[in-house]
Each structure stands twice: as C-alpha cells, then as structure tokens.
C-alpha positions in Angstrom: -17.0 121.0 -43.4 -17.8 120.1 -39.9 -15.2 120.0 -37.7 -14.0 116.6 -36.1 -14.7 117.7 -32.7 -19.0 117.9 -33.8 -19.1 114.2 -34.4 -20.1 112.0 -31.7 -17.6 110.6 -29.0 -18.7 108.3 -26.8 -16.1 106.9 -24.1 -16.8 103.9 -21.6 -14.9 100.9 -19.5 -14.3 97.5 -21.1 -12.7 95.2 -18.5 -11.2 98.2 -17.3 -10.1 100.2 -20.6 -11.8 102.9 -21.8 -12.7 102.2 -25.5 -14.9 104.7 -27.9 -17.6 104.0 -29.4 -17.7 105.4 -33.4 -20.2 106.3 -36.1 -20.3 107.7 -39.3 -21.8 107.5 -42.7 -18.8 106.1 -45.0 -18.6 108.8 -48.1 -18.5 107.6 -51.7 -15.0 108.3 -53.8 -15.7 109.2 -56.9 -12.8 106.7 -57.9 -16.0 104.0 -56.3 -17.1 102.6 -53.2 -13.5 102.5 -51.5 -12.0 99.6 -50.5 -13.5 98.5 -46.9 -10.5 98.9 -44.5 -10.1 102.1 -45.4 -13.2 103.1 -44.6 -13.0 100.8 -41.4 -10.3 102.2 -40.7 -10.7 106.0 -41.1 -13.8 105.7 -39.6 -11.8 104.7 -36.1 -8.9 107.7 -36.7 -11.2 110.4 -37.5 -13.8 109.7 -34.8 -11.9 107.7 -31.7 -8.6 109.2 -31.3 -9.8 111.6 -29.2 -9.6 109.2 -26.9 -7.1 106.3 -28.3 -3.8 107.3 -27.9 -4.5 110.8 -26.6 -2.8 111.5 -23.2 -4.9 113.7 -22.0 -7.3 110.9 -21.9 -4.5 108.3 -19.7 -7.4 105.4 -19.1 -8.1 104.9 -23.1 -6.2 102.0 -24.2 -4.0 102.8 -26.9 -5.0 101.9 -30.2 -2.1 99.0 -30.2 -3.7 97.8 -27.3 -7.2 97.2 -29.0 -6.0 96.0 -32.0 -4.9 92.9 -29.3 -9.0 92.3 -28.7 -10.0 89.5 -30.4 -13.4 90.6 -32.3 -15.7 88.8 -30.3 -14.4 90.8 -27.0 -14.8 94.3 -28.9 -18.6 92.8 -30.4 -19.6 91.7 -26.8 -18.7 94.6 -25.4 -21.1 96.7 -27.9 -23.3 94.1 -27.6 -23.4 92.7 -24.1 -21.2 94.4 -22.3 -20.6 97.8 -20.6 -20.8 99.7 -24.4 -24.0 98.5 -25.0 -26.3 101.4 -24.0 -23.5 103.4 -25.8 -23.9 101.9 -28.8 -27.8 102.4 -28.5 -27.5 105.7 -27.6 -25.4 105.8 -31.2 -28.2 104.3 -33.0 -25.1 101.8 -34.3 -26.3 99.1 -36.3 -25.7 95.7 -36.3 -23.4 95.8 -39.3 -21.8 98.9 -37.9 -20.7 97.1 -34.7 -19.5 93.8 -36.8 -17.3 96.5 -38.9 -15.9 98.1 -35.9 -15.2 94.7 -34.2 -13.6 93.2 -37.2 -11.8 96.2 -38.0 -10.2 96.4 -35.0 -9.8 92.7 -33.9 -7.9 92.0 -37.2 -10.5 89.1 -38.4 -13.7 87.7 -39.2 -16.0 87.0 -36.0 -16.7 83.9 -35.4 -13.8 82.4 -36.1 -12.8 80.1 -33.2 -15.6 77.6 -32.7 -17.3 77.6 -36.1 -14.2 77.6 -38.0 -12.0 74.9 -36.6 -11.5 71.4 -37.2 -13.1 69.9 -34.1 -16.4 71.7 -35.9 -16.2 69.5 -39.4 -18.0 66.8 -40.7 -14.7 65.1 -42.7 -12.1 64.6 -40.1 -9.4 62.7 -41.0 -9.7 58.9 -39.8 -6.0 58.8 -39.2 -3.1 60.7 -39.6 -1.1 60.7 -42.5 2.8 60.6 -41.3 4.6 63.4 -43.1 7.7 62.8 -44.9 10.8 63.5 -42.9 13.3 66.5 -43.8 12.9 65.9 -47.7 9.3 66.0 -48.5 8.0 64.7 -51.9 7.7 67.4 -54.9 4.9 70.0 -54.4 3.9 73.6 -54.4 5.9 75.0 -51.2 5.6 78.2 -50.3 4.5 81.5 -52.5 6.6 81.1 -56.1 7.2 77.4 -56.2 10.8 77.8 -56.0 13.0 80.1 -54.0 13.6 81.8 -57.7 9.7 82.6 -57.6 9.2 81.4 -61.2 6.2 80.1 -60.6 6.9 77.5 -62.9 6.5 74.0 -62.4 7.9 70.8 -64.0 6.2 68.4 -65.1 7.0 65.9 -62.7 5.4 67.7 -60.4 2.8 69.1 -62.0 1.8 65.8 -63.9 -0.9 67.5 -66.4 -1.0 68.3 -69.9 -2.6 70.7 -71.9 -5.2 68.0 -72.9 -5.8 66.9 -69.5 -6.5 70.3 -69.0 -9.1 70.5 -71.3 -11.1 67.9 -69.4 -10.6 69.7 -65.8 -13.8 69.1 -63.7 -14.3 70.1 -59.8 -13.3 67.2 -57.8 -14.3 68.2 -54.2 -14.7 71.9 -52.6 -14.4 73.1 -49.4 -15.9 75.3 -47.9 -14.5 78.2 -45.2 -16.7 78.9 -42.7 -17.3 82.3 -41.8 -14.7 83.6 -44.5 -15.0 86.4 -47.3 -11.5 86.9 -48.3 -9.5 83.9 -49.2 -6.0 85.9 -50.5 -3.8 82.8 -48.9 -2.3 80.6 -51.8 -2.7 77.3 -50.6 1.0 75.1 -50.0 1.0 71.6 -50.7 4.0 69.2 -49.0 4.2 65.7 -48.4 0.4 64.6 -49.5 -0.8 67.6 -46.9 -2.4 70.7 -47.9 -2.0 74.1 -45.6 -4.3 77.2 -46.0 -5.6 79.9 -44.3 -8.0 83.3 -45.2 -9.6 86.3 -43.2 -10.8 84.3 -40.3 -7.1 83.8 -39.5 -7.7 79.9 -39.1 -4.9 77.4 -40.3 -6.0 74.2 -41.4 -4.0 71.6 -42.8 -6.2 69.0 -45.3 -5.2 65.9 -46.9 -4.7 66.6 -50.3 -6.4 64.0 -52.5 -10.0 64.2 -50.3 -9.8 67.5 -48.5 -10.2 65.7 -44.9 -9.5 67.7 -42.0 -5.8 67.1 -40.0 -6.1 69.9 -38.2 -6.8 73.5 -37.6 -4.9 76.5 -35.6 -6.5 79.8 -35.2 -3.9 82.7 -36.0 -4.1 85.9 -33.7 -5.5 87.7 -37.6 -6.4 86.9 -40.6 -3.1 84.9 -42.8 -2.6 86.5 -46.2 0.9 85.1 -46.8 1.7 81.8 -48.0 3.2 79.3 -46.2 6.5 77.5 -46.2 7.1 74.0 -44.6 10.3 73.1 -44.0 12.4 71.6 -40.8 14.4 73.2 -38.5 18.2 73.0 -38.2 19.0 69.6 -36.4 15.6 68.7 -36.4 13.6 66.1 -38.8 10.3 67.0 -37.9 8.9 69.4 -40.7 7.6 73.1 -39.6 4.7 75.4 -40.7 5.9 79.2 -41.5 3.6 82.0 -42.2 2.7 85.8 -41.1 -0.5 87.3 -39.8 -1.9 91.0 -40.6 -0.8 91.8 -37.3 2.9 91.5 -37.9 3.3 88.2 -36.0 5.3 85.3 -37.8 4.6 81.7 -36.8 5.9 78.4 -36.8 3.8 75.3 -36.1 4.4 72.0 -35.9 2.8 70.7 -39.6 2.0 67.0 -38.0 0.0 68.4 -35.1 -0.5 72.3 -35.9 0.4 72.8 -32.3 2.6 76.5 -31.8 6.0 76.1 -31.9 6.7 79.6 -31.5 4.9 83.0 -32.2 6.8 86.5 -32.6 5.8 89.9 -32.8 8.4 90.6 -35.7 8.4 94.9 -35.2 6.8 97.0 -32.1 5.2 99.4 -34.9 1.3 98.7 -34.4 0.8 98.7 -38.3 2.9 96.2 -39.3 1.8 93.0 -41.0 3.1 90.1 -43.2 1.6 89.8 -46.0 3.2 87.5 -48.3 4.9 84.1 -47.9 8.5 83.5 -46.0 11.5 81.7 -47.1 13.5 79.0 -45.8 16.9 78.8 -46.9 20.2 77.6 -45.0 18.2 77.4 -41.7 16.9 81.2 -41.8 13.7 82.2 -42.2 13.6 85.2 -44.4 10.2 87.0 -43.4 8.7 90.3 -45.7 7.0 93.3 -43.8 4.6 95.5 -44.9 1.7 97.9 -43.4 -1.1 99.9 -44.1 -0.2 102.9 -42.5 -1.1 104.8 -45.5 -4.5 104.0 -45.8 -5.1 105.3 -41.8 -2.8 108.4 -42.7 -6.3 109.8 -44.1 -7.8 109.9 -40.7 -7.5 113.7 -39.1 -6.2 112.4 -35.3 -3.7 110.1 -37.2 0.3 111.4 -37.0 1.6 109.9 -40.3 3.7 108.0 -40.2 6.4 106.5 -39.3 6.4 102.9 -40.6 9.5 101.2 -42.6 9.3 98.2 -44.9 11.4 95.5 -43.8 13.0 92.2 -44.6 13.9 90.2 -41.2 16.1 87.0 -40.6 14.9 84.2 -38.0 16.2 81.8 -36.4 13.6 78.8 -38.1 13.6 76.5 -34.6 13.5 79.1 -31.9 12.2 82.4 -34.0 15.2 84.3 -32.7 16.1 87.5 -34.9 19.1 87.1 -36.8 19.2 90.8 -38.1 16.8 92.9 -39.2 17.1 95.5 -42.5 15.0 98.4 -43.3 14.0 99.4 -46.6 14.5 103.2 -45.8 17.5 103.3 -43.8 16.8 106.3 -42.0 14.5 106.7 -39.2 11.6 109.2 -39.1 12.0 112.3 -38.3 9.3 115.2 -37.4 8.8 117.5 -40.3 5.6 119.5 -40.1 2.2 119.7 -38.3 -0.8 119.0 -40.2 -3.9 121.1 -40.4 -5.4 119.3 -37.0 -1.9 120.2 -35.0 -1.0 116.2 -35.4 2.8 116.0 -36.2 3.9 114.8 -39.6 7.0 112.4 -39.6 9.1 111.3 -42.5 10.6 109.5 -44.4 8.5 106.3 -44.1 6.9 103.9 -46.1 8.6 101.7 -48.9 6.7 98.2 -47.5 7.5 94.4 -48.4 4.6 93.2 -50.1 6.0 90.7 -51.6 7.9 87.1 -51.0 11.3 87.4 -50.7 13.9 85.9 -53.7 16.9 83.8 -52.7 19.5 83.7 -55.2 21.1 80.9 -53.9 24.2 81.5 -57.0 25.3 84.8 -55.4 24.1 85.0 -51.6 21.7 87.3 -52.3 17.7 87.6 -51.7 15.9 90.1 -54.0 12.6 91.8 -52.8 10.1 94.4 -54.1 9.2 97.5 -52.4 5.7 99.6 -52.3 5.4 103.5 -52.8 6.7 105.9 -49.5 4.0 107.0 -47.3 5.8 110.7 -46.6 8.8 112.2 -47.5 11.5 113.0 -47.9 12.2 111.1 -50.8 14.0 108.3 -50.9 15.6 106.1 -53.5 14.7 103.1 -51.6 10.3 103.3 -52.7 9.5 101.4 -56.0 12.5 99.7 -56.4 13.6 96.1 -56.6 16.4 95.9 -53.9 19.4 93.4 -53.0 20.5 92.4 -49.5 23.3 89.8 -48.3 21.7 86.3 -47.2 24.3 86.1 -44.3 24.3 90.0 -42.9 21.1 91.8 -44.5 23.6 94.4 -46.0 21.7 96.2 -49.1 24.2 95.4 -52.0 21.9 97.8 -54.4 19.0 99.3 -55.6 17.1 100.0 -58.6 14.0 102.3 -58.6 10.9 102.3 -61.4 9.5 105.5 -60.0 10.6 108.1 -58.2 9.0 110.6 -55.8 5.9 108.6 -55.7 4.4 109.5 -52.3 1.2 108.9 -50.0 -1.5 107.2 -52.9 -4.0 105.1 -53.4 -6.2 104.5 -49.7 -4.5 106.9 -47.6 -7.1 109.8 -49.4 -9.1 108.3 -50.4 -11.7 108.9 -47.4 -11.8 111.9 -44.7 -14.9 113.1 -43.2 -18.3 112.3 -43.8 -19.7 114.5 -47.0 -15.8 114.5 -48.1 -15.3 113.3 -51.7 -12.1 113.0 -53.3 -10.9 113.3 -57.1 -8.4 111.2 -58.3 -5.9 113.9 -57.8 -7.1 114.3 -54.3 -8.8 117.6 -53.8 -12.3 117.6 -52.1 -15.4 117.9 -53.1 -17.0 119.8 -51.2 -14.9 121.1 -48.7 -11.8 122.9 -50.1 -8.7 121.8 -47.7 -8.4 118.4 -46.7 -7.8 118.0 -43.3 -5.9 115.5 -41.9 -3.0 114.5 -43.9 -4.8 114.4 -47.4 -4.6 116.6 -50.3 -3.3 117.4 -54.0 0.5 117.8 -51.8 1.4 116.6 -48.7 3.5 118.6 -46.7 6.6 116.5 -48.2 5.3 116.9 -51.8 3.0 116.0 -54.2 1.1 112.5 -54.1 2.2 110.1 -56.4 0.6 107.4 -58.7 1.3 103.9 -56.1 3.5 102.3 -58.6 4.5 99.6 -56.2 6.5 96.4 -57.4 4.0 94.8 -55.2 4.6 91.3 -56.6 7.9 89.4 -56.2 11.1 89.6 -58.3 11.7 86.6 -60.4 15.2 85.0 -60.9 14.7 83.7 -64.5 17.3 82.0 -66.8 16.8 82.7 -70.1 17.3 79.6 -73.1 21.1 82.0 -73.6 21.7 81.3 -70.7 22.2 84.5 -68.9 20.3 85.0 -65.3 18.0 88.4 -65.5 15.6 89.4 -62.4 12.4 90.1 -63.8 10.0 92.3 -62.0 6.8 93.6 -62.8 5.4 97.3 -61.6 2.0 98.4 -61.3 3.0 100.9 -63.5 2.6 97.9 -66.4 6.2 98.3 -67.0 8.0 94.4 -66.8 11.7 95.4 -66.3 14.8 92.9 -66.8 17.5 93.9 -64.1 21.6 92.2 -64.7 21.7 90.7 -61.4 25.6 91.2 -62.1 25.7 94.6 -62.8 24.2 96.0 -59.9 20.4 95.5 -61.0 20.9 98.2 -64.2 18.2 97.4 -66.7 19.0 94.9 -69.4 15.1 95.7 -71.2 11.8 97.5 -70.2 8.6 96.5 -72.1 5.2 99.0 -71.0 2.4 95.9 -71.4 -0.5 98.7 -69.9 -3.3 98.6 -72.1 -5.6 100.5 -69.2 -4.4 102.2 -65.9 -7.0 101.7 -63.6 -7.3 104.6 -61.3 -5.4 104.0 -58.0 -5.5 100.2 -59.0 -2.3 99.5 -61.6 -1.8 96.8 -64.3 0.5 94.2 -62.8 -0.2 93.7 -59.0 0.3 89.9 -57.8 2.7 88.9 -60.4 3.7 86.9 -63.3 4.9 83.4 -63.8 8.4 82.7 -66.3 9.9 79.8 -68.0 12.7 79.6 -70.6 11.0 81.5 -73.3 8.8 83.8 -72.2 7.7 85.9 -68.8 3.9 85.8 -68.4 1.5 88.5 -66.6 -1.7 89.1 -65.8 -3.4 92.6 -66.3 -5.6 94.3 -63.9 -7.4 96.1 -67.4 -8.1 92.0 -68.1 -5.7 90.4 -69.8 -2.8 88.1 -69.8 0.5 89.0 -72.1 3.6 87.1 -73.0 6.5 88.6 -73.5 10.6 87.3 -74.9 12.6 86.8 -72.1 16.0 87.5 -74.1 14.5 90.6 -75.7 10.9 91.6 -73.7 9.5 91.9 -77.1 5.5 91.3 -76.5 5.2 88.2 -78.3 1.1 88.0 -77.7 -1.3 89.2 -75.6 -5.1 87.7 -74.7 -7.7 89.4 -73.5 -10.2 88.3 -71.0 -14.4 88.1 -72.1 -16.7 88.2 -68.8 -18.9 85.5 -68.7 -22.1 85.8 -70.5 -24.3 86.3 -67.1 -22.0 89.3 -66.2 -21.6 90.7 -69.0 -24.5 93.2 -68.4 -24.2 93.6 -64.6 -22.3 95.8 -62.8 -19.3 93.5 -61.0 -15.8 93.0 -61.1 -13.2 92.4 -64.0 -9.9 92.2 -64.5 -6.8 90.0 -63.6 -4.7 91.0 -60.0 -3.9 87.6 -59.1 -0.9 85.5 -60.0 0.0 83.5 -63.1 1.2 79.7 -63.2 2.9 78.4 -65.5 3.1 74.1 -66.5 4.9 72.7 -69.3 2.1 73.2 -72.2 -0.4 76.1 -70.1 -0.5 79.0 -68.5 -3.2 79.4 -65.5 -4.9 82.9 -64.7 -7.5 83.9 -62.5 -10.2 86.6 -62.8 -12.1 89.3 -60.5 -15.2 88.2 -62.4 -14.3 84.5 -60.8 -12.9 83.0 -64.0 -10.5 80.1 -63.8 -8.8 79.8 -67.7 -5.9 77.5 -68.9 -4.3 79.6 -72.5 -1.1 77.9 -74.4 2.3 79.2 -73.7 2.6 79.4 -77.5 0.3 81.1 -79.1 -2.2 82.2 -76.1 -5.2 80.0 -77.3 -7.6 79.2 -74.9 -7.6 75.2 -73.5 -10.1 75.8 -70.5 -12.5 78.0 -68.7 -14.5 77.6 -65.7 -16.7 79.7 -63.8 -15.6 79.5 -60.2 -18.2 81.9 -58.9 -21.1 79.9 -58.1 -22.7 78.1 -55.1 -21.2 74.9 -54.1 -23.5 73.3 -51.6 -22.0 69.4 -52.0 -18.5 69.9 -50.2 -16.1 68.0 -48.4 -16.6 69.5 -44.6 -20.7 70.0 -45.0 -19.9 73.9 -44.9 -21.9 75.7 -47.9 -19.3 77.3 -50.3 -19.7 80.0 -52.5 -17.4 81.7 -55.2 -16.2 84.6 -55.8 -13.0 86.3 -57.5 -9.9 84.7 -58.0 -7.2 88.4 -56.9 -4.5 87.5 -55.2 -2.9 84.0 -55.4 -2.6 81.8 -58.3 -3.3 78.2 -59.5 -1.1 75.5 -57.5 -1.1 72.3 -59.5 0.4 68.5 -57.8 0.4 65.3 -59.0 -2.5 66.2 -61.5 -5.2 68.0 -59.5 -5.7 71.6 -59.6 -6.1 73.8 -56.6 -7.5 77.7 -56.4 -8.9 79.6 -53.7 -12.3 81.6 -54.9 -13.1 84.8 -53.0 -11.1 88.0 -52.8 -12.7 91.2 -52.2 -9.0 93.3 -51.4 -8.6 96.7 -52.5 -10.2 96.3 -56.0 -13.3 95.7 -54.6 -13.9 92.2 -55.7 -16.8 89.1 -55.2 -16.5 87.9 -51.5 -16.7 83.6 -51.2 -15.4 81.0 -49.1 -14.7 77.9 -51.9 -11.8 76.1 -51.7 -11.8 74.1 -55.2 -9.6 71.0 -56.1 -9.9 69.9 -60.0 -9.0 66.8 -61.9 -9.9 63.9 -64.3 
C-alpha cells in the first residue's frame, strides 16, 4: 500500500486561506458501493489534512473553518477562482469538484437562487394568518405527539381504511436541485413546513402546495420540525436543526430568523432529528458522523459526545446541556500514522427526544461508541430530568459495540474491506481502521437509532418501547428504572452494516408496529410482544429483475384502521392493523412532470420519515439515498379523494 504522503497535495489561497485541492479513485467495499459521505468524506481526511488542521502548515484554514464555505464559494474557487489551474493540473472532474464542494459546504449547490420561493411559479396570492398559540390538530413535529407514538386519531387523521383504498396523487412538488428528502414534513395550522439536502425551508399551504415562503438553512435539515410559540409570546415559531449542529427558530408567518445557534464547538456535530417543545424548552438531539471520518489516516478519532441540550425557545439561550458519555476524552494511544487516538466518545442522539410529561422525564435513544473505553451509556435507551438534565437511568441492548459501520468502511485507494474489517489487499489498515481498534474490537452498530415510544397498553400500564437495529423491540418499566418488561427478536435478515429496525415504528393500544430493513413490516402484542403477524414486502414488477434498492428503513404510521410504510424500492402501501392485509399500493418512484411550483419531480425511495396524514390528504417525501444507498428524487407527494 502506498503511503499517504505519494498521493497528490495541492495547496493554494482562497480569499486568503490556503485550502487543498484532493483526488482519488473512491475503492469499492465488498459490503457495496459505500455510502457517499463516507467516501466524500475520507477522501478529504486521507488526502487534505496535510494541510487542514496541521500546524506546521499555520495559513490552511482549519477544516471547521471550511466546513463554514457555502458550496458555491468552495466550487468557484476550483472553478473560477485561484484553485482553478490546481484543479486542472489534478485532472479533477466536474463531478469530482461538485463532490468536494458539497462535501465540504454541507449541501446541495445551487441552493439559494434556484431553490427559493421568490424562484416559483405558485406563490401564494395571500397569506394565510396562522392560528395563534393553539393551532388546529395536525402532524407537529417528528412522532405526532411528544409520546412519539406515531399514532394519530381520527379526528385528525380523517381517513378510513376504504378511503384509503381510493388514494390518488393530488398535487406534487417538486424540490429543486434536491436528492435527499430525509425531512418528515410538519403540518400546523393549514401550513405545511419542509426541508431536504439543499438546506432550504419552505413553508406551503397545505391543501394546494402554494409557496408562503422559503429560508435557506446554513446545511442541509434532516430533522423535523416543531412549531410552537414562545413563552409570553402568541406568535407561533419554526424549530429545527441543520447537519452542521446549528438549531433554529423562525418566525412560521414570515420564515424570517428569529435566532440561530451553534448548539456544541465540536466541528462534527449535527442535528438530525426533530426537537421538542415542552413547558417553554426546547429539548434539541445531537448527533455526528465522526465515525465515518475516523477511517481517514490524518483524522485523530475522536472525541465527539452525543448530547441532549435545553433552550431557551424565544431567545435560544442554553438551559443545560447533558452528555450521553459523561466523561470527557481522554488520549489513549497513537495510531499507525502517529495521529493520537482519544476516548471514550461516541454514543450520538439520533433520534427525537420523548417527553414523559407523567414523570418529568424525556427518554432518548443513543447510537454505538466511536472508541473506547466502553461505556454503559452506547446502545441504550436513557432517562434524564426535564427540569435539570440529570440522567435518572440507563438501559443498554448491546454492549461493547465500538467504531462500525462507515468509519471502515473506506481507507486508501486499492483498500477493500471485509465485513470484519481487514483489508484486501494491504494487510494493516492504517488510520484508525481494522478487525480491533486500539480500544477493542469493532462491533456490529446496533444503534437505537429511532426514538423511544411512550406507549399505554389496553391494561393500562405505561411501557417505553424501543426498537434496535439489532431487530430486537424491547419493552422497558418506565417505573422500574427502564428494566425490561419483554424482548421480541423480529430480524428475519441482518443486512451487513445496515440493521433491521432503523427509523422506527408506530404503536397504538394493541399492538407496536415496525418496519424491517430485510422488507417487511411486523406487528407485535403490546402486553406480551408476542409477534402477532408479520407481511412481507414484493418489489414492483419493473424491479423485480434489476438491480436497486429494497427494504423498509423509514418510519411506520399508524391511523385508526391502517398502518402506512414506505419502501427503498419507492413503494407507498396502506396494510390493516388486524390482520396485515394489504388496502393500497403505489409506486412513488416515477417522473412527475405536472407539479404545483413548475419544478420537474422525480421519485425515489421512501428511507427515513414516514407518512403524515391531516384532515384526509396524505403526505410523503420520495427520495432518500442515506447510508443504504437508496433511489435519489425531489417529489414532494400529497394524496387524497
């Protein structure tokens, strides 16, 4: 293997930094193609560090410092600017620049001027007043409810199992410039609010998909957003996060800022999933990706710590702040490059927070550790005090489960890794990879990656039900310190770095509902977790021979009479709560060149967020490409009678 010092390093001045200019041929896992940030993102670590963040080098920007760039500064300056002969001299390609700049910049180009609402065809003629401090019933927020049951009512819903059956697109819009749209739209007060990878915020109306409005976010907005008002305040409020780690609050008449925070100085964090709003705090989730650029040979892994973080709703003030690991990182060892190796870290927030409004308490799922030592704080479902942040307990699925999935999966060019992480060819990983780390063995990424549900059962007894990737559902005794009332293994396939459960379920009375990434949706007895049927998923007939994706990541809905579930191959289908019959199908992933806002849509999968149903019409984002590799689109799709 060639050492990292052979590859090319080019350094020149962009406005007065010093930025490198990277290539490399991206190597094949044998897991698949892997997911595209982390080759993005290796490809920066492995090949520009030399510069970024070096001290030796003092007029490189840090890497921090980029990642501030929108994309089209970092594009122009390959393009147009002082890089350009650089980049020639690199033979970079088009494509390779717009990976770079994307990479880097946090977004899509072109988002700005082609993306916001000054741009479309449909503006709203005028605009609809919003409802003062308590809007009208609709789908606020990631879970529906702050128990994240993802189960609506009826009333709210307002569609039955045969109206279902007769479900036909009403209107689409389409995205411009997007690929990824992993935000689960919010509807409030008439208004919808969504976002994808170009980080732009636009607010529609919700029975014609007008424009209101558009903001453009620093990144690209994965997590949902809450609307809600501030304390002492009537006007109603916008929440979200961006990949970058900043939370938001706009105003949701206007979409003008309110306020903008960077929530923690660590340069990987970001906010993936939806905040809550309960008792005027904002209770914000924090995750990161460190692990996926702890592959790269210049990177020192890592120091990150998931995080749940109270805010002041009207100002963004922090309230307090808990980690999920409570000890800070430490140095432990020097990897095979010299870079030091800190620990413990990792144990992210993917997931929206729950608020047990009964007992004070909010509930959250946490991810795998990056690096050791272990800590009883990774895979576990974990309770912390509304008012202080105080960690009441903690209950872990898996233990010891270290440094997976993207953070191997990539190295060097001509580096191929196994499943069990050893190279091919090549022998020693450099970097940070291998079979086991310098704090031990790699582990399998079971993750509660989706949010805990606070479920009642019909006895009448309150269990928090989480699903793991693992495809273990676990029913915790919120009153006995989260010790397991019943575990049910629902895995019928364990995709290779991938898991069985990863967005999350949806739970009523009777039953708690899941989606499985090995395609499939199960129900299983609330009381008892007994499996009480279990579907599973037929590609449509022009897939069935090509080579695409399949399998259900994204979250489940459940109405009074259907359950709603979402596929990588872009299938939309409606099953019974009962028995699991099918009611409906349809085929999201197709062109839609009759929309709303006069921007072609197409379809892709359905991965991340689930069906959001109000006042009869159905809505569901289609395009999600994510870490399993799925169909990229830009179709935002309302359905109806």
């Amino acid at each position: 293997m060639k050492p990292a010092t052979q590859y090319q390093l080019r350094c020149a001045v962009i406005t007065g930094a010093v930025v490198c200019a990277c290539l490399t041929s991206a190597p094949k896992s044998v897991l698949g193609q892997p997911p595209r940030q982390a080759i993005d993102s290796q490809l920066f670590y492995n090949n520009c560090t030399r510069c970024h963040g070096n001290p030796e080098v003092p007029g490189a920007p840090d890497p921090a410092v980029i990642r501030q760039m929108s994309p089209e500064r970092i594009y122009q300056a390959l393009t147009l600017g002082s890089m350009r002969q650089m980049a020639k001299d690199l033979n970079l390609t088009d494509q390779q620049m717009r990976d770079i700049s994307e990479y880097m910049g946090g977004r899509t180009l072109g988002a700005g001027n082609l993306t916001s609402a000054g741009a479309m065809q449909n503006r709203c003629a005028s605009k609809l007043p919003l409802p003062n401090a308590n809007p009208s019933p609709g789908w606020n927020g990631w879970g529906f409810d702050l128990a994240n049951t993802r189960s609506e009512p009826e009333n709210v819903a307002k569609l039955s199992p045969g109206q279902i059956s007769r479900l036909k697109v009403l209107w689409a819009f389409g995205v411009p410039t997007a690929s990824d749209l992993y935000n689960q739209p919010t509807i409030v007060g008439g208004r919808i609010y969504v976002s994808s990878d170009t980080g732009t915020v636009y607010s529609l109306d919700a029975a014609t998909g007008c424009v209101y409005w558009s903001f453009q976010a620093q990144t690209g907005v994965r997590s949902a957003m809450t609307v809600g008002p501030a304390h002492g305040s009537r006007d109603q409020l916008v929440f979200f996060g961006d990949l970058r780690g900043n939370a938001y609050a706009l105003d949701a008449l206007t979409g003008e800022q309110v306020w903008k925070i960077a929530i923690d100085p660590d340069p990987e964090s970001r906010i993936t999933a939806g905040p809550k709003l309960y008792k005027n705090r904002l209770y914000v989730p924090v995750t990161s990706l460190e692990e996926a650029e702890a592959g790269g040979i210049g990177y020192p892994c890592c120091t990150f710590r998931g995080m749940v973080v109270a805010l002041d709703p009207a100002t963004g003030r922090q309230i307090w702040k808990t980690y999920t690991i409570p000890d800070k990182p430490k140095p432990i060892a020097k990897n095979p490059m010299g870079k030091i190796f800190w620990g413990p870290s990792g144990a992210g927030v993917w997931n929206s927070p729950t608020i047990d409004t009964k007992r004070n308490v909010l509930y959250i799922g946490t991810g795998n550790g990056f690096s050791g030592p272990q800590t009883k704080f990774s895979d576990a479902i974990v309770a912390m005090d509304l008012d202080s942040g105080k960690v009441l307990w903690s209950f872990q699925g898996t233990e010891n489960d270290l440094l997976s999935d993207g953070s191997c999966m990539m190295v060097l060019p001509g580096t191929v890794l196994g499943a069990a992480g050893s190279g091919t060819p090549g022998g020693n990983m450099p970097g940070n990879c291998g079979a086991k780390g310098p704090t031990g063995p790699r582990g399998p990424d079971w993750d509660f990656a989706a949010s805990p549900v606070l479920a009642e059962s019909t006895d009448g007894k309150n269990l928090i039900i989480a699903g793991q990737k693992s495809g273990i559902v676990w029913a915790l005794d919120p009153d006995n310190k989260g010790a397991p009332v019943w575990h049910e293994d629902v895995a019928r396939v364990l995709p290779k770095g991938g898991g069985e459960i990863l967005f999350g379920g949806a739970v009523d009375h009777r039953n708690a509902y899941f989606n499985l990434r090995s395609g499939g949706l199960v129900a299983l007895d609330l009381v008892t977790g007994v499996e009480k049927w279990y579907v599973s998923f037929t590609p449509p007939q022009d897939q069935k021979q090509a080579f695409g994706p399949h399998g259900a990541s994204s979250a489940v809905t459940v109405l009074p009479g259907a359950v709603l579930s979402g596929d990588l191959d872009g299938m939309l289908r409606a099953f019974s709560p009962y028995t699991g019959s099918l009611i409906w199908q349809f085929n999201t992933a197709r062109q839609y060149d009759d929309t709303v806002n006069q921007v072609p849509a197409k379809g892709g999968s359905i991965g991340s967020g689930g069906p959001v149903v109000v006042d009869g019409i159905l809505y569901m984002t289609s395009g999600f490409v994510g870490v399993q590799n799925g169909m990229p689109g830009n179709a935002f799709l309302a359905f109806g009678n």
